[in-house]
N, CA, C and O of each residue as an XYZ file, in Angstrom:
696
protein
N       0.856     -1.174      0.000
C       0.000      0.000      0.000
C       0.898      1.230      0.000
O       1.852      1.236      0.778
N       0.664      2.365     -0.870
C       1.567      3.450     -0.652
C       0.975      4.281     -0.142
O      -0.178      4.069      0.235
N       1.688      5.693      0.058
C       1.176      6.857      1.197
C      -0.037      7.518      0.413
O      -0.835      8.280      0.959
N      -0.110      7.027     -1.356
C      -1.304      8.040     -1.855
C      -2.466      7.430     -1.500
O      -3.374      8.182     -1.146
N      -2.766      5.717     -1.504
C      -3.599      5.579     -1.105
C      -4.465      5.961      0.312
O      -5.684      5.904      0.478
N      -3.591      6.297      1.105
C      -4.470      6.982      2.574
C      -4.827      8.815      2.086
O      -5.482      9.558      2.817
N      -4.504      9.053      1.348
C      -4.957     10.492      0.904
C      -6.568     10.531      0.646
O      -7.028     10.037     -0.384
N      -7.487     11.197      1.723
C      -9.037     11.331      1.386
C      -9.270     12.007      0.419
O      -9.075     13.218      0.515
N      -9.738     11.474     -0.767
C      -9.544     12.305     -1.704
C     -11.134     12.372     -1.706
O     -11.891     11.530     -1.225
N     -11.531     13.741     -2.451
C     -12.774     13.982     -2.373
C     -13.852     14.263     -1.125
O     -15.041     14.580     -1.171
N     -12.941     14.015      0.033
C     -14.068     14.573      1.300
C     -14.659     15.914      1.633
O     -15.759     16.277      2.051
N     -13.435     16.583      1.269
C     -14.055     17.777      1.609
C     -14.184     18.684      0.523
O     -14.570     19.838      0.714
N     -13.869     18.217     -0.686
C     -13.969     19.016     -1.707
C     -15.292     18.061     -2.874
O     -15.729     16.929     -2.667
N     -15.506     18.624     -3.586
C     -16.357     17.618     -4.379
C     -15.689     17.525     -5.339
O     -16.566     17.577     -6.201
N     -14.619     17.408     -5.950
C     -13.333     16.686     -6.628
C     -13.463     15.204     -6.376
O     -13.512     14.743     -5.235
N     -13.532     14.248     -7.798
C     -13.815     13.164     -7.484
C     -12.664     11.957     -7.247
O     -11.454     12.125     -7.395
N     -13.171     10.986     -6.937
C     -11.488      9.989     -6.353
C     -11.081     10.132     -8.027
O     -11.893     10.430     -8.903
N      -9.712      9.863     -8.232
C      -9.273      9.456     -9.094
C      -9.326      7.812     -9.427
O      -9.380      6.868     -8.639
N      -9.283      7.830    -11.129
C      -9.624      6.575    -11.503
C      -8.836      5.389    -10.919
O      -9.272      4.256    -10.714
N      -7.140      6.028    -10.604
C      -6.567      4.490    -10.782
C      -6.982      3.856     -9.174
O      -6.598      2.698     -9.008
N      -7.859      4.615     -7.761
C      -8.133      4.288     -6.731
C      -9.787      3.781     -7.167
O     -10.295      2.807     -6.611
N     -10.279      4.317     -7.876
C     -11.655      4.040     -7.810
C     -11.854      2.271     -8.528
O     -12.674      1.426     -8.170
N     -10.791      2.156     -9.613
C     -11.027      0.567    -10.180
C     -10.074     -0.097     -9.508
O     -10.228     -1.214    -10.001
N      -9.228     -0.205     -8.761
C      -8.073     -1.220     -7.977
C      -9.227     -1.866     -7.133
O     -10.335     -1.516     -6.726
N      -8.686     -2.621     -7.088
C      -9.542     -3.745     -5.859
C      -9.372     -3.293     -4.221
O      -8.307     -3.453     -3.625
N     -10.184     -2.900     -3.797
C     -10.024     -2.269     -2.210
C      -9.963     -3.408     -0.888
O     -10.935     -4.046     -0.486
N      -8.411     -3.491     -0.269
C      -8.367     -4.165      0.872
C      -9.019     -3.932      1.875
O      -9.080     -2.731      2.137
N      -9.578     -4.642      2.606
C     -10.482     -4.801      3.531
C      -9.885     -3.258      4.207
O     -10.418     -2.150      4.152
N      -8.335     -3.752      4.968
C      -8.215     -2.913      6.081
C      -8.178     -0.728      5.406
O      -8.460      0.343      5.944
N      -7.745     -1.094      4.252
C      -7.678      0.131      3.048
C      -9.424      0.840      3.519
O      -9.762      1.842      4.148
N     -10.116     -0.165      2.907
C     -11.253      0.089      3.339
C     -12.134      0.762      4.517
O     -12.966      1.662      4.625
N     -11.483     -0.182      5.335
C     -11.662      0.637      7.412
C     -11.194      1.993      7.643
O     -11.756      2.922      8.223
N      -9.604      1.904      6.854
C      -9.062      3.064      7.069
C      -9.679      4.544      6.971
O      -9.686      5.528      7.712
N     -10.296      4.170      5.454
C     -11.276      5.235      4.807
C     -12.202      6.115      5.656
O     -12.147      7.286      6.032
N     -13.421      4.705      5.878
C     -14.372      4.818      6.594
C     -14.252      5.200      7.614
O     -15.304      5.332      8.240
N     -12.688      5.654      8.471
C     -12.783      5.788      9.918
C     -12.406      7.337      9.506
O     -12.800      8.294     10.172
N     -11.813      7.428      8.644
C     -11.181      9.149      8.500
C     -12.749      9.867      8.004
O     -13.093     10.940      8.500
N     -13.660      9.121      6.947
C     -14.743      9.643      6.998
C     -15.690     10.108      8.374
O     -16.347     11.100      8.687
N     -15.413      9.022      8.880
C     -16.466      9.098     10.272
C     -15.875     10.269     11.254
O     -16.580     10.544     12.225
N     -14.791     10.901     11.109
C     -13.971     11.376     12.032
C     -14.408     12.921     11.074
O     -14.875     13.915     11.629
N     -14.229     12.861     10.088
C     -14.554     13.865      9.234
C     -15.657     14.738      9.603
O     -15.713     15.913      9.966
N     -16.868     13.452      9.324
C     -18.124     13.931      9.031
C     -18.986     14.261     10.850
O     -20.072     14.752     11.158
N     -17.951     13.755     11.584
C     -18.046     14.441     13.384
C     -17.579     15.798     13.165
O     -18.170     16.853     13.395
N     -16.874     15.678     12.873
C     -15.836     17.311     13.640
C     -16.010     18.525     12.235
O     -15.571     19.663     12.401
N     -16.664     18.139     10.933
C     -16.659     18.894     10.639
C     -17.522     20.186     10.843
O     -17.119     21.093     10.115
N     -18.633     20.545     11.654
C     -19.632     21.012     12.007
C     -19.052     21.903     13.688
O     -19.626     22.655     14.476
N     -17.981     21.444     13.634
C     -17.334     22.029     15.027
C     -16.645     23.695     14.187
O     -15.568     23.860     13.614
N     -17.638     24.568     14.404
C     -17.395     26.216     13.354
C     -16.976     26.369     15.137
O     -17.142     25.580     16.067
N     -16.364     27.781     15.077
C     -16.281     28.648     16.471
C     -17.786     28.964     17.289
O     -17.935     29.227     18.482
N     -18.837     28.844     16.216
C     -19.583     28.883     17.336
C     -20.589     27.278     17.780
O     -21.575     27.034     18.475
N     -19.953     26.747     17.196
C     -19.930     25.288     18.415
C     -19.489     25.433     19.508
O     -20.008     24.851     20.460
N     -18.202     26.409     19.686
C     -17.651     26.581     20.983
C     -18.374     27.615     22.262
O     -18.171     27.742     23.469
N     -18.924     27.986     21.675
C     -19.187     29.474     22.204
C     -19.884     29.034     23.473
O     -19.558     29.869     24.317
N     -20.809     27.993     24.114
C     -20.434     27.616     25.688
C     -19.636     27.212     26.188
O     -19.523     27.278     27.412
N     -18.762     26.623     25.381
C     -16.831     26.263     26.327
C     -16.480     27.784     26.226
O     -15.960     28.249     27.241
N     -16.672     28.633     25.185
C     -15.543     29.991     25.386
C     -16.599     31.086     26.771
O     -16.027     31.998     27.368
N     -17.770     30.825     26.985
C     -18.339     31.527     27.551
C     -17.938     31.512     29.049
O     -17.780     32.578     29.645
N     -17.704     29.825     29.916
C     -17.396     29.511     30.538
C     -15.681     30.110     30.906
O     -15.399     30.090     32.104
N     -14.876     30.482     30.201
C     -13.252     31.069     30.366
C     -13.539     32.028     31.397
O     -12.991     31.913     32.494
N     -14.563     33.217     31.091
C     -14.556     34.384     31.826
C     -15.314     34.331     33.351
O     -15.654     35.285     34.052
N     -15.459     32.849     33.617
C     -16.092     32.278     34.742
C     -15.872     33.045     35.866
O     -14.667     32.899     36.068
N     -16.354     33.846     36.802
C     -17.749     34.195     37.060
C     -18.298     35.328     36.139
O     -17.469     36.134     35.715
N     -19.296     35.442     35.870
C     -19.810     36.345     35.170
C     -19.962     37.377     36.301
O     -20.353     37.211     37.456
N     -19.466     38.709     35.537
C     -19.376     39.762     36.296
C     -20.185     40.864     35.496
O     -20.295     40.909     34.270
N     -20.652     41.619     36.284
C     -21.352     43.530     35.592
C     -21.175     44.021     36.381
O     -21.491     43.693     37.525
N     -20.265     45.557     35.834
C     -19.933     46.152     36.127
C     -20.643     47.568     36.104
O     -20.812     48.063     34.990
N     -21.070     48.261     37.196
C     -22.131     49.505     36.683
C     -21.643     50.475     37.032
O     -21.403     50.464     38.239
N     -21.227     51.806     36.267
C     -20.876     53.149     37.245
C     -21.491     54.178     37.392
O     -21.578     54.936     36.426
N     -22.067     54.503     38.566
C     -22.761     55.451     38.934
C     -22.026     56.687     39.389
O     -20.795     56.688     39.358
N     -22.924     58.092     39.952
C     -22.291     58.895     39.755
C     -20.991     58.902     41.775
O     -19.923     59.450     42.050
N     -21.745     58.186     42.415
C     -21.283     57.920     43.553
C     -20.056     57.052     44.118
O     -19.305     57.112     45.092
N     -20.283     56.006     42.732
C     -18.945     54.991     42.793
C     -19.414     54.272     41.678
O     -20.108     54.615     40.721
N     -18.784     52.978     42.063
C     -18.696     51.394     40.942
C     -19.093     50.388     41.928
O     -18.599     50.165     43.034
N     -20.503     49.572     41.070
C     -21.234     48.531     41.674
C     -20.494     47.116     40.775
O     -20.173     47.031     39.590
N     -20.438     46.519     41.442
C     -19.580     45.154     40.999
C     -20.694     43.866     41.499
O     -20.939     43.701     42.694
N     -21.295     43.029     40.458
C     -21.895     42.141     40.800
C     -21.404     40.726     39.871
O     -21.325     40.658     38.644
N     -21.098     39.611     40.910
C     -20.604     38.823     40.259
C     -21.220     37.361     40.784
O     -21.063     37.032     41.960
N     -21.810     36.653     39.999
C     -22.679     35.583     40.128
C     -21.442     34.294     40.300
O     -20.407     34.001     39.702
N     -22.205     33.751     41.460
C     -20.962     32.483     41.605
C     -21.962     31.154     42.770
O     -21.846     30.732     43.921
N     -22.875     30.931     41.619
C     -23.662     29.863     42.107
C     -22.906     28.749     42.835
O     -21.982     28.188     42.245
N     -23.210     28.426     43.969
C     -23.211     26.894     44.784
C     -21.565     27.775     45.477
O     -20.549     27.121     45.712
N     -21.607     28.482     45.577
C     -20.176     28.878     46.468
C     -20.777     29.844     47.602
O     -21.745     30.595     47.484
N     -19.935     29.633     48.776
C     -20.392     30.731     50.005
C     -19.052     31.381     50.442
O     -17.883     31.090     50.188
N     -19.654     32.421     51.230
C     -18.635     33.562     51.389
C     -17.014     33.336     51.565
O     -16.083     33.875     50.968
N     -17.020     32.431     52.513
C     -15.511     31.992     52.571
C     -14.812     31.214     51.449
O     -13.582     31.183     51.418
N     -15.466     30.660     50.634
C     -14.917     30.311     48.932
C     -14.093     31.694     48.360
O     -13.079     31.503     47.688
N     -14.427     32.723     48.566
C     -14.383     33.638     47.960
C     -13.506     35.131     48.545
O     -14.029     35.766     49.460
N     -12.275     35.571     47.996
C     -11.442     36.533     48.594
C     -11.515     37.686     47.555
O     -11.566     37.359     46.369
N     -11.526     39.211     47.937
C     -11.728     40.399     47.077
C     -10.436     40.742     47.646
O     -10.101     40.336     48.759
N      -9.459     41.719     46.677
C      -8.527     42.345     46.543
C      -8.246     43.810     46.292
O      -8.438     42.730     45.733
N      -8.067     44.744     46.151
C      -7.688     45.831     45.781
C      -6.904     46.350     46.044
O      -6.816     46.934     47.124
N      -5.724     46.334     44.851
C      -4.320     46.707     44.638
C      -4.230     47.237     43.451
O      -4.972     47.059     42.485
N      -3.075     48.056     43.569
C      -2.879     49.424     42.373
C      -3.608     49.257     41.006
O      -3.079     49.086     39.908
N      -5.385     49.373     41.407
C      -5.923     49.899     40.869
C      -6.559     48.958     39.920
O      -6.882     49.077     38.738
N      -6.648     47.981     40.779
C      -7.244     46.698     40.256
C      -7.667     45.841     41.505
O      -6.945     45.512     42.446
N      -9.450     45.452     41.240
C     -10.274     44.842     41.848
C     -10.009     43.088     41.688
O     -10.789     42.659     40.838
N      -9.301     42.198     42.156
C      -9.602     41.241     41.982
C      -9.815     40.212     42.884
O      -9.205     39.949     43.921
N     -11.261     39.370     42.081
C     -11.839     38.561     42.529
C     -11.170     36.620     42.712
O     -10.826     36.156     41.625
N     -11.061     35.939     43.557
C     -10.690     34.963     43.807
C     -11.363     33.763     44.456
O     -11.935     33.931     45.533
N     -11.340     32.686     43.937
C     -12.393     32.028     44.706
C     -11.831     30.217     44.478
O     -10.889     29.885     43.759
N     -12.424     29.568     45.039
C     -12.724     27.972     45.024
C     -13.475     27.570     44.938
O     -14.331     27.452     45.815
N     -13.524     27.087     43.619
C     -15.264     25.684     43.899
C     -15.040     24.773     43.596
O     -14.530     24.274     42.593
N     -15.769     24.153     45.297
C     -15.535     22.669     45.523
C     -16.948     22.146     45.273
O     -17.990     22.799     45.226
N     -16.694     20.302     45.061
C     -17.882     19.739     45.301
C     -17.862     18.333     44.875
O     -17.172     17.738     44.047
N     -18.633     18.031     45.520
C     -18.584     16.393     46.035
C     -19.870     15.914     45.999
O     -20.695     16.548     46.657
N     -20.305     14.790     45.291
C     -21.782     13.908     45.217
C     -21.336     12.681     45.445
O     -20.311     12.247     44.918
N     -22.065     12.020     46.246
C     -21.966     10.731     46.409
C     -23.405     10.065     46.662
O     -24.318     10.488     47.370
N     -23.334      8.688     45.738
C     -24.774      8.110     45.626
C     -23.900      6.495     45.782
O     -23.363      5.894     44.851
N     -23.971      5.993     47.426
C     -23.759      4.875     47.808
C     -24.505      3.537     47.242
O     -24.001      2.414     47.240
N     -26.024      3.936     46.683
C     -26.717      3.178     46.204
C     -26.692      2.614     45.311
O     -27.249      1.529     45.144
N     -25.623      3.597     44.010
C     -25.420      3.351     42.616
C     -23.786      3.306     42.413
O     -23.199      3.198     41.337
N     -23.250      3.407     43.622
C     -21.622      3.269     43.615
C     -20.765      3.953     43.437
O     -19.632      3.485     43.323
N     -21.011      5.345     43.348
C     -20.209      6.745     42.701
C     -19.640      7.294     43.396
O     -19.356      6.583     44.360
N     -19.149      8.568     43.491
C     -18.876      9.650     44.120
C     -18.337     10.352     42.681
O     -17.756      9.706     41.808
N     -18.688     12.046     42.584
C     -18.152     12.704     41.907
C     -17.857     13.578     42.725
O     -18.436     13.847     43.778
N     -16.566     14.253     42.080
C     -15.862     15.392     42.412
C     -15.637     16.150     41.637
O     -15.169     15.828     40.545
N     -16.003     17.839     42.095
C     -15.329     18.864     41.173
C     -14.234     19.694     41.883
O     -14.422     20.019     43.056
N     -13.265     20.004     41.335
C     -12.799     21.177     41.522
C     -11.902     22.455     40.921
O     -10.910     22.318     40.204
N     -12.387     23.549     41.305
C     -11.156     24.648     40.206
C     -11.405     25.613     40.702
O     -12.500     25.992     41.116
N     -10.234     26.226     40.723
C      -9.930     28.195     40.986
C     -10.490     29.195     40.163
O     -10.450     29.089     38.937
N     -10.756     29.687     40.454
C     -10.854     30.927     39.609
C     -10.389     32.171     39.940
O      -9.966     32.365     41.079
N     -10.404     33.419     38.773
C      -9.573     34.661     39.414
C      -9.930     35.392     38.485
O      -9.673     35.051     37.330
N     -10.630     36.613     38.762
C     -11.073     37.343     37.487
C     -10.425     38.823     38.633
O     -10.495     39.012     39.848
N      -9.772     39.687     37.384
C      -9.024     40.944     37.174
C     -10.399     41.869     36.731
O     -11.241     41.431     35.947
N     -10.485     43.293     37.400
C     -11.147     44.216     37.135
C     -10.202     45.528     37.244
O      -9.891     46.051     38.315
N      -9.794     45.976     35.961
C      -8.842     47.691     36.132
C     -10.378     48.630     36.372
O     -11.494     48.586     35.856
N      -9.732     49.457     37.432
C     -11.150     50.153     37.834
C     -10.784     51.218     37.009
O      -9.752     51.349     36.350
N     -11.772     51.985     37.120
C     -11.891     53.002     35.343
C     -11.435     54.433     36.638
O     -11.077     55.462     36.065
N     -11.437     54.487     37.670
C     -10.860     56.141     38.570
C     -10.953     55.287     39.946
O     -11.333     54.139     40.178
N     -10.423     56.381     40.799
C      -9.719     56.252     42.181
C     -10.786     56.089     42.891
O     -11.806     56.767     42.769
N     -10.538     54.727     44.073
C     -11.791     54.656     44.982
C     -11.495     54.827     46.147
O     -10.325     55.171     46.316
N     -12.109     54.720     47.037
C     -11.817     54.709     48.478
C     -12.039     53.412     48.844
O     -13.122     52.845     48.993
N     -10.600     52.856     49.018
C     -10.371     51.098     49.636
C     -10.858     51.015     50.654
O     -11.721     50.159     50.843
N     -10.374     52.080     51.877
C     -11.140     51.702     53.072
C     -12.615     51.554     53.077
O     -13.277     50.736     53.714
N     -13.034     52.500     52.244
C     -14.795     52.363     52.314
C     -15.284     51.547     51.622
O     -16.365     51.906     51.157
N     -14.965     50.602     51.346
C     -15.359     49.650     50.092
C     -16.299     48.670     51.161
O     -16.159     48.641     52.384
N     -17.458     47.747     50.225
C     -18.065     47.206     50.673
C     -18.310     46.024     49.390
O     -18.110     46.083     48.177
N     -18.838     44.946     50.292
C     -19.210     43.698     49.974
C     -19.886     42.813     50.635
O     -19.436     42.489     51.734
N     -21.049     42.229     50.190
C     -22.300     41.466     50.619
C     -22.043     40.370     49.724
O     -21.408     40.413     48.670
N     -22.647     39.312     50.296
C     -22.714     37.972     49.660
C     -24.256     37.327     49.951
O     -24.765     37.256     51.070
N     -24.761     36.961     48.928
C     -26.168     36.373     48.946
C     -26.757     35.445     47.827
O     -26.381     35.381     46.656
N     -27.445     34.961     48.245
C     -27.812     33.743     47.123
C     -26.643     33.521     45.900
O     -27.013     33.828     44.766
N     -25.677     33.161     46.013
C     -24.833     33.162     45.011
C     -23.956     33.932     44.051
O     -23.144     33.670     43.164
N     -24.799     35.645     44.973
C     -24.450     36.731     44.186
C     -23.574     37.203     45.185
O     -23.823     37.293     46.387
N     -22.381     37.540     44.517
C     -21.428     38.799     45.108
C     -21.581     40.206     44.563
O     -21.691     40.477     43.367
N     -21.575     41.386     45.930
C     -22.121     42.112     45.180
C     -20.962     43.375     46.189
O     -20.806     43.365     47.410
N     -20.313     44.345     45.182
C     -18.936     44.959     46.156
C     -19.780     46.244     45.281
O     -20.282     46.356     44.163
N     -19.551     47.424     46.928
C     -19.374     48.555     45.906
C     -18.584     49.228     46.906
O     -18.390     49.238     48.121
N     -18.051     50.045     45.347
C     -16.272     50.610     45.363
C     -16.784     52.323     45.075
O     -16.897     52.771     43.934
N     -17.064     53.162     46.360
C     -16.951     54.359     46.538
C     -15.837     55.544     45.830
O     -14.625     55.506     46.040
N     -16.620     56.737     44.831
C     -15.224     57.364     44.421
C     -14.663     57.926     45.444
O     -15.055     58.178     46.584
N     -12.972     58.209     44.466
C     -12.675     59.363     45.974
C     -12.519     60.587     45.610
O     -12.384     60.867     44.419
N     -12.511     61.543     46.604
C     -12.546     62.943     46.141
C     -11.623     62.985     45.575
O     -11.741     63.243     44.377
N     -10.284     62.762     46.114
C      -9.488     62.808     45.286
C      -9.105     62.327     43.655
O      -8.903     61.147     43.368
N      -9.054     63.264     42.818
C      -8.856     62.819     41.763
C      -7.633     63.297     40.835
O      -7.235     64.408     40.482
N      -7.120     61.705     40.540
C      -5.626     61.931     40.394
C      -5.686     62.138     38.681
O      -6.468     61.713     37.831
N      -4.443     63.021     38.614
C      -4.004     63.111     37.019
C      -4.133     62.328     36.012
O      -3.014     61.828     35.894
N      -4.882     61.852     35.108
C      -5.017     60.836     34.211
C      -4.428     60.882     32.900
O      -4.400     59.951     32.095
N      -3.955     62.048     32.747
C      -3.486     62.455     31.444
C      -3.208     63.830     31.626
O      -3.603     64.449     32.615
N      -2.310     64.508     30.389
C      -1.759     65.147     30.225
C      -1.944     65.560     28.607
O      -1.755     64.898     27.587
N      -2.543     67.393     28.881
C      -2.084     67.655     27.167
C      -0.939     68.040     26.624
O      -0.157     68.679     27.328
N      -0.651     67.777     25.458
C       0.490     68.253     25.150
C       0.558     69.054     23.528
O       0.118     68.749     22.419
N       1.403     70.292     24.105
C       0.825     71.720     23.358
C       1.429     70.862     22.351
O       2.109     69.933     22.786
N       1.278     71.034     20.646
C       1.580     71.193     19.647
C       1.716     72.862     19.402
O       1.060     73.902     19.462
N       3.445     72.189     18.990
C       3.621     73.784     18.145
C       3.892     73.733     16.855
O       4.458     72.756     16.363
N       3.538     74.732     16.187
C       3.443     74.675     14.451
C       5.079     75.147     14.200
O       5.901     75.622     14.984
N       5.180     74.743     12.517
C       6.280     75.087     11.574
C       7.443     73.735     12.152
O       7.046     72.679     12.645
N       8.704     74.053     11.969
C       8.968     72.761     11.425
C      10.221     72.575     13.077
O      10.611     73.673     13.476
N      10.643     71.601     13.724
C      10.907     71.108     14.841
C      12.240     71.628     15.281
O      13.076     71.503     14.386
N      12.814     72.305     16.647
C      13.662     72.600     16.639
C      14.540     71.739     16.985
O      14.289     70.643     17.486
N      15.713     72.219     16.719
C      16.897     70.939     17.195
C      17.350     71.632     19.021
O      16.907     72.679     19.494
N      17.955     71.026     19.453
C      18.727     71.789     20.927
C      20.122     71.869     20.480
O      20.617     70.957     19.818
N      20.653     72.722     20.750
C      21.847     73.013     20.452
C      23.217     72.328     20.889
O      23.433     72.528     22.085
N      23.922     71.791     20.436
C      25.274     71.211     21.206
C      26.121     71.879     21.605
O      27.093     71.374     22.167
């Protein structure tokens, strides 16, 4: 058997087999081979990006909204089957972040099992202006975390303009 014969010819294109494969006599295992690259084909070809789009939705795990009012920033972040101590808030130079563990364990003695889950998570929030850390707050309830991040009077420099001057650039002198 040579390497052209494992070449799928015609699967994904509608280009037809060539003659000298279509009249040769087909070995059984030649045969399997085919049929398994077809079957493998005709699975995964239907896998577009948005086949994925509940595995990619799940990455940004917990789902968070973010709201800003004129008083501060409301932070609500859904984190079903977890309680307060699962869960640690941060705020450092100017970034809110959220941290957590979810555990979990089923066991059905009757049918012989036990399942287990577990995984970290850690979601980053750059806060959009300056809050007051000490005054910050956070409640936990039915699954919802819910922080709000007070502005502060203080409001620091965010930028800078910078004059443009016309005609053509000076040099500094040596």
């Amino acid at each position: 058997m040579s390497v052209r014969d494992l070449i799928p010819w015609g699967r994904s294109t509608n280009a037809p087999v060539p003659n000298r494969m279509r009249d040769e006599p087909a070995s059984p295992l030649l045969m399997l081979h085919r049929e398994m690259n077809r079957l493998f084909d005709d699975v995964f070809s239907g896998f577009g990006t948005e086949a994925f789009a509940p595995a990619m939705r799940n990455l940004g795990w917990p789902s968070v909204e973010v709201v800003e009012t004129e008083q501060g920033l409301r932070v609500s972040a859904e984190l079903p089957g977890l309680d307060e101590k699962d869960v640690e808030l941060f705020i450092e130079e100017g970034i809110l972040r959220l941290r957590g563990e979810k555990r979990s364990e089923t066991s059905d003695k009757e049918r012989g099992y036990t399942e287990r889950s577990y995984g970290r998570f850690e979601r980053s929030l750059a806060l959009p202006f300056a809050v007051e850390e000490d005054k910050a707050e956070a409640s936990f309830k039915n699954g919802v975390l819910s922080v709000t991040l007070p502005r502060s009077a203080k409001t620091p420099e965010r930028g800078r303009r910078i004059a443009i001057n016309g005609g053509t650039p000076q040099m500094p002198a040596h």
